[in-house]
N, C-alpha and C positions, 0 to 999 in steps of 0.2 A: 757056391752052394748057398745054402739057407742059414741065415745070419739069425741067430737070438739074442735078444740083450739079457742081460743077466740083471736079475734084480736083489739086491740086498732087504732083507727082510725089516719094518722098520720096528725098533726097540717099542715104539708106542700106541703101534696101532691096537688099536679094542675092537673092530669090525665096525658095518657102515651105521655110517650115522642118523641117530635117529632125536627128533626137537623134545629138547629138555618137557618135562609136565611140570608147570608150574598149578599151584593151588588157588582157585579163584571164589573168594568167599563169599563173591554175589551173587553165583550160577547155582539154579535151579532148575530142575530138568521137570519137564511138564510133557507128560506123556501123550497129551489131548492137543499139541501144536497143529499138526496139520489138518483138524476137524474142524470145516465150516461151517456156520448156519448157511439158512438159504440164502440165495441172492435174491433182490429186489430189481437189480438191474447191473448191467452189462457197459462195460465203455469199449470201444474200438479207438485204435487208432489207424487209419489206413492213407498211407501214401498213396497217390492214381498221379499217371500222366495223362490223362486225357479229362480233359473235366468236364463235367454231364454227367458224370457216373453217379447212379443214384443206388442206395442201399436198402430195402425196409423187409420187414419180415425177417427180422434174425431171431434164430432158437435155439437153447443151447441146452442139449442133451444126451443122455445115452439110450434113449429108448426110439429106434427107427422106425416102428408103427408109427409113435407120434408124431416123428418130421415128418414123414409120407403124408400122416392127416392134415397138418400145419399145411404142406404144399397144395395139397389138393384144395382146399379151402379157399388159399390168397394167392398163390402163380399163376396156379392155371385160370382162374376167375381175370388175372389184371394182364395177363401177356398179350392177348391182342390188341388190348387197348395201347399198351405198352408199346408193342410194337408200332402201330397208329401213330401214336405220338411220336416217334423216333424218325420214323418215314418220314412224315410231314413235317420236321425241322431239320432233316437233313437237304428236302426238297426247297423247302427257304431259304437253309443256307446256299445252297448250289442257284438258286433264284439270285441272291444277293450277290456273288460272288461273279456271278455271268453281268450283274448290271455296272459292278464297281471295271471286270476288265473292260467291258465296251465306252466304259467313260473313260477309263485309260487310254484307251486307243483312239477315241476321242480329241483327248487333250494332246496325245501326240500327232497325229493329222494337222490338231490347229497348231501346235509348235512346229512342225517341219512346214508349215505351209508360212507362217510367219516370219522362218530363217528363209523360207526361198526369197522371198519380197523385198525381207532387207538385204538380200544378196543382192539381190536385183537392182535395188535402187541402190547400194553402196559402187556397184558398179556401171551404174548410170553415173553416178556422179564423176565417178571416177574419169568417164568415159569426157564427159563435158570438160573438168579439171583438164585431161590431157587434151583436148582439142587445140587450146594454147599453145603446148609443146610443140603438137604435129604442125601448125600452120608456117613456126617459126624452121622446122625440120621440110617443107614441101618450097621452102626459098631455095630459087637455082645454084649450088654452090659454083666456083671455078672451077674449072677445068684443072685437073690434078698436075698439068705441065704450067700453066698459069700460077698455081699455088707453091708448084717449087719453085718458079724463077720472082716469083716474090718474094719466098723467104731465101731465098740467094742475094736479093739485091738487099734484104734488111739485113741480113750477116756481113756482107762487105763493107754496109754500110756502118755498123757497130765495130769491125776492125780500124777503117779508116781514124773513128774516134780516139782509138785507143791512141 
């Protein structure tokens, strides 16, 4: 069944705890803390992962007739151009990027045409090197019953020594 533990009551407790109030003779309570003047100006700080990102036209307000007017004044006047510009550096970038891979591919053409060559000639070489070996390998050897009764006659002949 259903286990409880049993709790002995503790002789000291007073209920939960609550942080001492200590007296602080420099605190000043100024009812006017959170009232600003106006601002002059604004700081952002803004992380981006893509960089290009451009920011201008910020307004900071509670009144949305005003942003609507603020918008209509300077987005809608600079977004085509905006756009324009964007296009046309994204078009340069893709320009430049299509000329760096065909150099790329380029440069590997001339390096796998530069490995075939010295293949080429390392096994040329090689070819002339072993010419040597072959001429001395195309000498008529004995006849393999000739070669055993020679090395027959040099085995009896090294017992006889013995």
């Amino acid at each position: 069944g259903c286990v409880e533990a049993t709790q002995d009551p503790h002789p000291d407790y007073k209920g939960p705890w609550t942080p001492p109030k200590i007296a602080n003779p420099d605190f000043e309570d100024d009812p006017e803390l959170y009232v600003r003047t106006p601002m002059g100006a604004v700081g952002l700080e803004i992380w981006q992962v893509k960089s290009g990102t451009v920011f201008d036209n910020i307004i900071v307000t509670d009144d949305f007739d005003e942003a609507r007017d603020l918008a209509e004044r300077t987005w809608r006047e600079t977004k085509e151009a905006e756009r324009d510009m964007h296009a046309a550096e994204e078009e340069a970038k893709k320009k430049r990027e299509e000329e760096e891979r065909k150099a790329r591919e380029e440069d590997e053409k001339r390096t796998k045409k530069g490995k075939k060559a010295a293949a080429a000639a390392e096994e040329e070489e090689e070819d002339d090197a072993g010419d040597d070996d072959d001429e001395e390998e195309e000498k008529p050897k004995k006849s393999t019953k000739k070669a055993a009764a020679a090395a027959g006659k040099k085995g009896a002949a090294a017992s006889k020594a013995k």
